[in-house]
C-alpha positions in Angstrom: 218.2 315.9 162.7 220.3 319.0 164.0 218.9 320.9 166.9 220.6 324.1 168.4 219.9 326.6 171.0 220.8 330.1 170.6 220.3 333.2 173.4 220.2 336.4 172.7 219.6 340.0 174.1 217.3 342.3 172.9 219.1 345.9 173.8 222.9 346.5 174.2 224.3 344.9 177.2 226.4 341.6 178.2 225.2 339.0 180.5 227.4 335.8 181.5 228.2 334.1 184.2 227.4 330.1 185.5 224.5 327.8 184.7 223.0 325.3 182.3 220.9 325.4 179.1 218.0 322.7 179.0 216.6 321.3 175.6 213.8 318.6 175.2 214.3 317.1 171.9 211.4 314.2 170.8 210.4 313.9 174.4 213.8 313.4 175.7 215.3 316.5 177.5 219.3 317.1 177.0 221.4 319.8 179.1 224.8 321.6 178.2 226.9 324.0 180.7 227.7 327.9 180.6 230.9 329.3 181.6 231.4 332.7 182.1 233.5 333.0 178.9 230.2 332.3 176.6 228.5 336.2 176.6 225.2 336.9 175.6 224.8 339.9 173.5 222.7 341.0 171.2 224.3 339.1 168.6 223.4 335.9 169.9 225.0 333.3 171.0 224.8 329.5 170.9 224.7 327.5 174.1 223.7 323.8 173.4 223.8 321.6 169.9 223.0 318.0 168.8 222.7 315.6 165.7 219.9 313.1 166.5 218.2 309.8 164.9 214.5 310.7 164.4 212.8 307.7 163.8 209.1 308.0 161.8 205.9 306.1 162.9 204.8 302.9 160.8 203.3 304.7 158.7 206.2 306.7 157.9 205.0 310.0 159.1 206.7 312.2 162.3 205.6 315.2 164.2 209.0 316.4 165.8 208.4 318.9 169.1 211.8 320.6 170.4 211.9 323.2 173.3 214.3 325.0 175.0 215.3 327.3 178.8 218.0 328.5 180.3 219.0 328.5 184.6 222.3 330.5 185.4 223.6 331.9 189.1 223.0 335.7 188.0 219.4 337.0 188.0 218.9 335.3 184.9 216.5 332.6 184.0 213.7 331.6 180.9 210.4 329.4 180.3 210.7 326.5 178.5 210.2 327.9 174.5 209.6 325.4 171.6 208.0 324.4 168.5 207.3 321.1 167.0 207.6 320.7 162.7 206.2 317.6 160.6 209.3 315.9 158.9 208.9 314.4 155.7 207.3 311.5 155.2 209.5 308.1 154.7 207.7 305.5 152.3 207.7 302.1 154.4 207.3 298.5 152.6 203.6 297.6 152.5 202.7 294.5 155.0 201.0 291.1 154.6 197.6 291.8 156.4 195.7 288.3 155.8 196.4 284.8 153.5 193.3 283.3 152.8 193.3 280.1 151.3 195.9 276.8 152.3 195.5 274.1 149.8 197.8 273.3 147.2 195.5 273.3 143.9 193.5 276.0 145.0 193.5 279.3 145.0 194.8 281.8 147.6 194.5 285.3 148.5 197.2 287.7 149.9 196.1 290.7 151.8 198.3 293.9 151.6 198.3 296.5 153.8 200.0 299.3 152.3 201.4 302.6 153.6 200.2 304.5 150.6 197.7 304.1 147.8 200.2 304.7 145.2 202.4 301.8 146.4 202.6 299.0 144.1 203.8 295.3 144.7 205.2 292.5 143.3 204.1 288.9 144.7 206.5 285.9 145.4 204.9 282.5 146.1 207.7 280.1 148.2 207.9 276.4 147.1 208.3 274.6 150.5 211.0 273.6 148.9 212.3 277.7 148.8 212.2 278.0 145.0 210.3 281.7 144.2 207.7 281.8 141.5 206.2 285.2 140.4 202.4 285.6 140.9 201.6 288.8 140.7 203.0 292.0 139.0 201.7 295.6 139.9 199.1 294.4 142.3 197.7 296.6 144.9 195.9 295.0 147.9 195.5 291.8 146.6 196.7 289.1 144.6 195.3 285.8 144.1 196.9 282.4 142.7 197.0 278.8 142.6 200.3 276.8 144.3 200.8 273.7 141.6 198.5 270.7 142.7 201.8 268.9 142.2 203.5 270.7 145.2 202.0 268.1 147.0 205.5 266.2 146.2 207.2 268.3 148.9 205.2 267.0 151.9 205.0 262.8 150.8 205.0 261.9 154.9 202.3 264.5 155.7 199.0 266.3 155.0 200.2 269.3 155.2 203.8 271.5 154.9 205.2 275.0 154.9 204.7 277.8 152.3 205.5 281.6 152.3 204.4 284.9 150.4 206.8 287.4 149.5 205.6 291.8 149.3 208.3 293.3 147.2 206.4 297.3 148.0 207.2 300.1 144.8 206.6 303.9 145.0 206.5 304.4 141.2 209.4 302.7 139.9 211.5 302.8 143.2 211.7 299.8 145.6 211.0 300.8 149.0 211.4 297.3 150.7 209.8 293.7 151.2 207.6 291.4 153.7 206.9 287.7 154.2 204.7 285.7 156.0 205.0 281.8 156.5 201.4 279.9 156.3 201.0 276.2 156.4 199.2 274.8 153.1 197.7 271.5 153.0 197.4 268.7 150.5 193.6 268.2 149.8 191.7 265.6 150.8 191.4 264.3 147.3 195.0 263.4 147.1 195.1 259.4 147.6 196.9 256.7 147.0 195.9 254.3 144.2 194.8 250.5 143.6 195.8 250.0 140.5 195.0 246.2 140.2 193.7 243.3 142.3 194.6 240.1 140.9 193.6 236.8 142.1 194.3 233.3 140.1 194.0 229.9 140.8 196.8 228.7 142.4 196.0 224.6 142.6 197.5 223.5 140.1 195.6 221.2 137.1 192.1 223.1 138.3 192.3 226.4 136.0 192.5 224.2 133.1 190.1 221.5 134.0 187.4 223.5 135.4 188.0 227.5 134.1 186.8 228.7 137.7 187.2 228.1 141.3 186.4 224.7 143.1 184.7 224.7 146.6 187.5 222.9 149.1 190.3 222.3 146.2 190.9 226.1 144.9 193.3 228.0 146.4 193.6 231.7 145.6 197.0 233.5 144.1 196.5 237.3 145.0 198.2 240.4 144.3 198.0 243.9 144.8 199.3 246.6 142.8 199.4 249.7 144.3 200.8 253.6 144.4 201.2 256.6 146.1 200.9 260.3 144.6 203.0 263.0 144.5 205.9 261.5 146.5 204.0 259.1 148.7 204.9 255.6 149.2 202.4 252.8 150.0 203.2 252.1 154.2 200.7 248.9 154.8 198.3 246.7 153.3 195.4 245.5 154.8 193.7 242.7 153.0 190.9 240.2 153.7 189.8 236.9 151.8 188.5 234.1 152.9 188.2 234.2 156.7 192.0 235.1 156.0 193.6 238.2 156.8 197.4 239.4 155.0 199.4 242.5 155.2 201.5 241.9 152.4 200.7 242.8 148.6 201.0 239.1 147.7 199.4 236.4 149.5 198.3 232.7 149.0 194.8 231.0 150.2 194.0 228.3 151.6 191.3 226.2 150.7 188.0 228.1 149.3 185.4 227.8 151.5 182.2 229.5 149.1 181.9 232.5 147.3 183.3 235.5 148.9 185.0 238.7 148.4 188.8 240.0 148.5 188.5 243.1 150.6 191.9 245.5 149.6 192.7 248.5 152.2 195.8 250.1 151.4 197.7 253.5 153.6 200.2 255.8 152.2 203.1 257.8 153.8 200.5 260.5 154.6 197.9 258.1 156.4 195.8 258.5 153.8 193.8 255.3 152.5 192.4 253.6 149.5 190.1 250.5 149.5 188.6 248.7 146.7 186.3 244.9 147.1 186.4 242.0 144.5 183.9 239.3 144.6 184.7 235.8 143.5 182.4 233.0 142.6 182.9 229.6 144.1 181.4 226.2 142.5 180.1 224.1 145.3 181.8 220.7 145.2 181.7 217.8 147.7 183.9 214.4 148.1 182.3 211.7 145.8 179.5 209.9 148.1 177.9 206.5 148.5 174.4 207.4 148.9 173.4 203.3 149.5 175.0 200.0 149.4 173.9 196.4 149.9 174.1 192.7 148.7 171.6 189.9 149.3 171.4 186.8 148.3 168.4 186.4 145.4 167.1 184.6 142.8 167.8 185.4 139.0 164.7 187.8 139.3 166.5 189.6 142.0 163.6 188.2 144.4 165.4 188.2 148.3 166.6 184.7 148.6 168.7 183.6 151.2 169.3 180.1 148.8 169.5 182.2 145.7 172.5 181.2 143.3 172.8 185.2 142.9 174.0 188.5 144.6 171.5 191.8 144.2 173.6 194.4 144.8 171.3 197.7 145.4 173.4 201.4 144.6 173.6 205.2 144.9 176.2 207.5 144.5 176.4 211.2 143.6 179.7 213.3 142.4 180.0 216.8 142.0 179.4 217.8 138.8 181.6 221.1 138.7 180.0 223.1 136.0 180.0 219.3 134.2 183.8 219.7 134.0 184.0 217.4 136.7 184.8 213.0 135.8 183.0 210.9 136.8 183.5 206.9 137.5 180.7 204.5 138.7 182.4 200.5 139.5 181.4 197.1 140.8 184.1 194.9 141.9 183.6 191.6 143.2 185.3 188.3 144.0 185.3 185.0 146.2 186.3 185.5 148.9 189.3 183.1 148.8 190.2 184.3 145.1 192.6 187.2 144.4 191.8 189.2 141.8 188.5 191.3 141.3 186.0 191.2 138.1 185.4 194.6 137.5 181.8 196.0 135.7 182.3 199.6 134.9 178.6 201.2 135.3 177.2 203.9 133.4 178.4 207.1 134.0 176.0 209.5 131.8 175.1 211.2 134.8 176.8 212.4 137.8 174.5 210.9 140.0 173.8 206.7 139.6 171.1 204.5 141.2 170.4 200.9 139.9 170.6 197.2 140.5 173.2 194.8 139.6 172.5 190.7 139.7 175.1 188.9 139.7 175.3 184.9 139.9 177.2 183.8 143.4 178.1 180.6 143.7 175.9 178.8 146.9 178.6 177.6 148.7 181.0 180.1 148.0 181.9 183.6 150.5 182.1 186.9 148.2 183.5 190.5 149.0 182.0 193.3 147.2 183.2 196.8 146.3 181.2 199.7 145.4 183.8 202.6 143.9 183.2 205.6 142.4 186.2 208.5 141.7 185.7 211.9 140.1 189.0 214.3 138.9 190.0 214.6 143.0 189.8 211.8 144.2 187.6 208.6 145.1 185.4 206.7 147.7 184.5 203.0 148.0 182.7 200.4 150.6 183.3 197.2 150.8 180.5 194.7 152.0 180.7 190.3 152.5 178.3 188.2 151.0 178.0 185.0 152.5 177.5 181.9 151.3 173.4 180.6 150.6 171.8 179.5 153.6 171.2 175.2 154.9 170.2 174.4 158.4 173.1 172.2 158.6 175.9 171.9 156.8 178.9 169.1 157.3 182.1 169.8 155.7 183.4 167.8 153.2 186.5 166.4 155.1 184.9 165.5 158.2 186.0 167.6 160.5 183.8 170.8 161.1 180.4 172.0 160.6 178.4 175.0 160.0 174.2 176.2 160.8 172.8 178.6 159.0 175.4 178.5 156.0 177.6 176.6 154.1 180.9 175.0 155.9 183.9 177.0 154.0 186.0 175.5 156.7 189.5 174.3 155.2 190.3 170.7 154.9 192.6 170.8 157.9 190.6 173.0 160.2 188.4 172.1 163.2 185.6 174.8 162.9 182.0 175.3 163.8 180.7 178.4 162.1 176.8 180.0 162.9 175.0 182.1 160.9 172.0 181.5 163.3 170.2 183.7 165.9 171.8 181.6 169.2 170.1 181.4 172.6 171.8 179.7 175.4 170.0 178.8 178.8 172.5 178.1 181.8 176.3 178.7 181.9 178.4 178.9 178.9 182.5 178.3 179.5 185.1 178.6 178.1 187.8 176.3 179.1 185.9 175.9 182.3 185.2 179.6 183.0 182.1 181.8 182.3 181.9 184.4 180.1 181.7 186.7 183.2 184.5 185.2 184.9 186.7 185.8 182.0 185.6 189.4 181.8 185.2 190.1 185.2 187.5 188.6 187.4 187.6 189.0 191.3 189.7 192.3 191.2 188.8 194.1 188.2 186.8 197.1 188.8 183.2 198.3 187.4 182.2 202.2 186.5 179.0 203.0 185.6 176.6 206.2 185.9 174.2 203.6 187.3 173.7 203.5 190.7 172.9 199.6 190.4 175.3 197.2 192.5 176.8 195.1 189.4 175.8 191.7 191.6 172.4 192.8 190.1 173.5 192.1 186.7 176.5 189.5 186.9 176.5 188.0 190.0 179.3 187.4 192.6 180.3 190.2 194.9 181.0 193.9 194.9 181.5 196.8 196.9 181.7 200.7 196.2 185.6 201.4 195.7 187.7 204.9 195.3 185.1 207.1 196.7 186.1 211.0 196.0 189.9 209.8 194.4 190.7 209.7 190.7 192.8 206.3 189.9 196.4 206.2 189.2 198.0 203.3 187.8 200.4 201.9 190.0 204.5 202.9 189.2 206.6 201.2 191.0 209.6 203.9 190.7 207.5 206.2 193.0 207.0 206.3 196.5 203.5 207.6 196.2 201.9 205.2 193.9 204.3 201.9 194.7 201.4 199.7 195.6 197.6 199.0 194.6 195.1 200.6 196.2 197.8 203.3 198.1 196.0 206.3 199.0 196.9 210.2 199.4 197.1 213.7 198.3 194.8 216.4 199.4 191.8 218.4 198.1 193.6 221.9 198.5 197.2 223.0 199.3 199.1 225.8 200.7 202.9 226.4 200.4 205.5 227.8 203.1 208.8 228.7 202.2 211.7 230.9 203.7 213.8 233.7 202.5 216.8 234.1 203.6 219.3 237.3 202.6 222.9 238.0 202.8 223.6 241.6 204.5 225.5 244.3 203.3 226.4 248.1 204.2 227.1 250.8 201.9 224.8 253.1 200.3 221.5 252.5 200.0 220.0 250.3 197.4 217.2 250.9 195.1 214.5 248.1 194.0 215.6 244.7 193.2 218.9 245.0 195.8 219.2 244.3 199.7 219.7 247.3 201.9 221.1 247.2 205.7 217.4 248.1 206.8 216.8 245.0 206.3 214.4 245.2 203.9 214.2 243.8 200.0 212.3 245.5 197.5 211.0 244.1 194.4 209.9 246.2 191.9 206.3 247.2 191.1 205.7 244.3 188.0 208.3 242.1 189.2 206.2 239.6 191.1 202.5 240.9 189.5 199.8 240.2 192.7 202.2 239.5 195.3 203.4 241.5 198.3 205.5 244.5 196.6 208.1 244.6 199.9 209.4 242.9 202.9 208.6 245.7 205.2 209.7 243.5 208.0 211.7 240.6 208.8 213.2 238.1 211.1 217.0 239.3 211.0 220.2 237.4 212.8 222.5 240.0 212.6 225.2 238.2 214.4 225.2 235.4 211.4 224.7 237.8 208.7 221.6 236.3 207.3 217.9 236.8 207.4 215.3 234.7 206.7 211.3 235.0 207.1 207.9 232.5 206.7 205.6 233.3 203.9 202.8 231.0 203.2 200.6 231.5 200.1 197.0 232.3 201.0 193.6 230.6 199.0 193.8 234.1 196.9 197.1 233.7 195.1 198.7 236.4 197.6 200.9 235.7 200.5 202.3 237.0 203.5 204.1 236.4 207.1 202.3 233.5 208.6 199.1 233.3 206.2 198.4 229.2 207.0 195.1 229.7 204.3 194.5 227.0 201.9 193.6 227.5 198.1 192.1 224.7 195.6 194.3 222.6 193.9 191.6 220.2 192.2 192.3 218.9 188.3 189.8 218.8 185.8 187.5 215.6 186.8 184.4 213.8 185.9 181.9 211.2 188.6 181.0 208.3 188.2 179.8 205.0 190.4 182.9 202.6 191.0 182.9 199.2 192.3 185.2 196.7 193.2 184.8 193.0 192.5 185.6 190.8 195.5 184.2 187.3 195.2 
């Protein structure tokens, strides 16, 4: 804008001299100088000039007020005069008021504020990743639109990313300018990653084939997990759980099934968002083959008890897992003389899984037998093996002469000198062995007796006792050692304290921070360096003249210690009582 004064007189005479003319302009209030050369007439005359930068409201609208007065040194003066005019309106862009909406696949709203109702916009929606797309096409306060459920891709490590709206404002077909506005836009809770498959297969080998499902303590479970992310995510952990077992890695192995159960799958994506899906499994209960009962007796060919009987009843049970019937099944008696080397073998029926009968089978009278139950399924097996001995005779002399049996039959060899009992035996007064009793030779004078009985053991064998290592535990004597070099040394201590000394070089210099002497004399440890200890040696003992230090510190019964602390703490192992005594005569 131009703004210039002019003065003027009204009749026919000349007025000049010194002074200043004042104009206000938009609030702001200029000056220029008179000199006596510039004369007012009545022609007029201009005194002050100036070219300006008005600048309009918002809204584009401005109410411009300009006034003007003169002061000079003859007896001439003015009031302030002035007007104020209303420029023309400037068009301004239309701004973004409001965006209401922020998730990618739904729909949004821009608000426009606009500067005039015959302003007309165009609508940019920003890709995060700054690509423009068009939405809107002579719009006036409001567009609406949808951002691509698949602009998700451009935030794969988050939940959420940065979008903007562009305003392009028209009067008519003239562009009159632009705003943005950033807003953050989310991806919607819906968006999560994907478990594709769970697999899990046998992974024993031989047991898919045999049995077509899994085996209770023999299967072991091959699993694998196939999993995604969407739009740009990438799977970041797996959290799986099967069989008491817990894995973090999409492929895992087993071990041995314990029952039915079920393959929990929890998988998270680049955005922390999860997935989890649950498989059940059926396990077939299976157990070891098992002997339910085995014995042999000596019987007649009835199988009437007979401790004279020419034949061996053998009484059995057994039971094997029958594994959805898959399972096989084997059901044997083996038997021999004792002396012989080689078994006879009767395979028993196997039309069940589970077998109970009776077997009789002629035994020789004067002959020894070993028996053996067996029965095997497609794991494994399990057998017992019992003696049969020979029929019973009160008294029984070998045939060369030179032993004997009672009870039995002599199966002594020809060269052997043996006496051989199959008898109930009572003996009444001393029984020796090369001249010593049996409690002699078990207890000799020296050998010592525990018991939780309170009894002296003169009670229940004879000779003489006393109570020994009252309050000690025993240590075998070691010879190398000075503390346990002879029997029956005693020492050590119910509880224990420890002293020791530090000592410390000086040095001068700067001073020192934690884990360093410094010449106060003083060594800090820091704070988690010796965890429940003293943190500092606020004082010691110091020999300055030798350059060293050194100071006492005793551990206390807490754990803790300090400058002469002469506490005890317990020091006691892991022990057990009993009554101990000593055999002395």
């Amino acid at each position: 804008m131009s703004v210039w004064v002019d003065f003027w007189r009204d009749n026919s005479y000349t007025t000049y001299g010194s002074g200043t003319c004042y104009c206000k302009i938009n609030g702001t209030t200029y000056s220029a100088s008179i000199s006596p050369s510039q004369k007012i007439t009545s022609s007029g005359i201009t005194l002050y000039s100036q070219t300006l930068n008005i600048y309009h409201e918002a809204d584009g609208s401005k109410n411009l007020s300009v006034s003007a007065w003169i002061s000079m040194d003859t007896p001439l003066s003015s009031s302030e005069q002035g007007f104020s005019e209303w420029l023309t309106t400037i068009p301004r862009a239309s701004s973004i008021s409001s965006i209401n909406g922020n998730t990618f696949g739904s729909e949004i709203t821009v608000n426009i504020s606009r500067a005039s109702d015959s302003f007309t916009h165009k609508v940019d929606y920003v890709r995060p990743d700054g690509e423009h797309f068009r939405v809107g096409e002579n719009i006036g306060t409001s567009c609406t639109f949808t951002p691509a459920l698949s602009d998700c891709d451009f935030a794969p490590n988050s939940t959420s990313t940065t979008a903007k709206v562009y305003v392009y404002t028209y009067s008519g077909g003239t562009y009159i300018g632009s705003s943005s506005k950033d807003f953050t836009i989310y991806v919607p809770s819906s968006v999560v990653p994907t478990i594709n498959n769970v697999t899990l297969t046998e992974n024993t080998s031989g047991i898919s084939n045999k049995f077509g499902c899994y085996v209770q303590g023999k299967s072991t479970i091959k699993g694998s997990v196939s999993a995604s992310g969407v739009y740009s995510s990438t799977i970041k952990s797996y959290e799986i759980k099967i069989n008491g077992q817990s894995f973090n890695s999409s492929n895992f192995t087993t071990n041995a099934l314990t029952g039915n159960g079920t393959c929990t799958v929890k998988i998270t994506d680049t955005r922390n968002r999860t997935a989890n899906k649950s498989i059940s499994y059926s396990v077939v209960s299976y157990s070891n083959p098992t002997i339910n009962n085995f014995s042999v007796v000596r019987c007649s060919e009835d199988g009437t008890p007979n401790d004279e009987g020419a034949y061996a009843k053998c009484t059995l049970k057994a039971t094997i897992s029958s594994v959805n019937n898959k399972n096989d099944k084997t059901f044997q008696l083996l038997y021999k003389k004792l002396a012989d080397s080689s078994y006879t073998t009767i395979n028993l029926s196997n039309s069940s899984y589970s077998y109970e009968s009776t077997q009789i089978i002629e035994a020789d009278v004067n002959s020894e037998y070993e028996f053996i139950f067996k029965i095997a399924d497609y794991f494994g097996s399990t057998e017992k093996m019992l003696n049969l001995g020979t029929a019973f005779t009160l008294v029984d002399y070998n045939a060369s002469g030179r032993s004997i049996a009672f009870g039995r039959v002599s199966t002594a060899s020809e060269n052997e000198k043996k006496v051989q009992i199959k008898m109930d035996t009572e003996i009444e007064g001393n029984f020796r062995l090369n001249s010593k009793t049996i409690f002699d030779l078990v207890y000799p004078v020296g050998s010592i007796y525990m018991s939780i009985n309170s009894t002296n053991p003169t009670n229940f064998f004879g000779g003489t006792w006393v109570q020994w290592g009252s309050g000690r535990v025993p240590v075998c004597v070691n010879t190398s050692n000075s503390n346990f070099n002879t029997v029956e040394k005693t020492g050590g201590s119910s509880s224990h304290r420890h002293e020791f000394r530090i000592g410390m070089h000086w040095y001068y210099g700067a001073a020192v921070g934690e884990g360093a002497f410094s010449t106060t004399g003083a060594y800090r440890f820091s704070d988690n360096q010796y965890d429940g200890w003293a943190r500092e040696f606020s004082s010691m003992d110091v020999n300055l003249n030798n350059n060293a230090a050194s100071s006492t510190r005793t551990v206390s019964a807490a754990g803790k210690w300090s400058k002469g602390d002469t506490a005890e703490s317990s020091n006691f192992q892991p022990y057990i009582t009993c009554y101990m005594w000593k055999r002395t005569a």
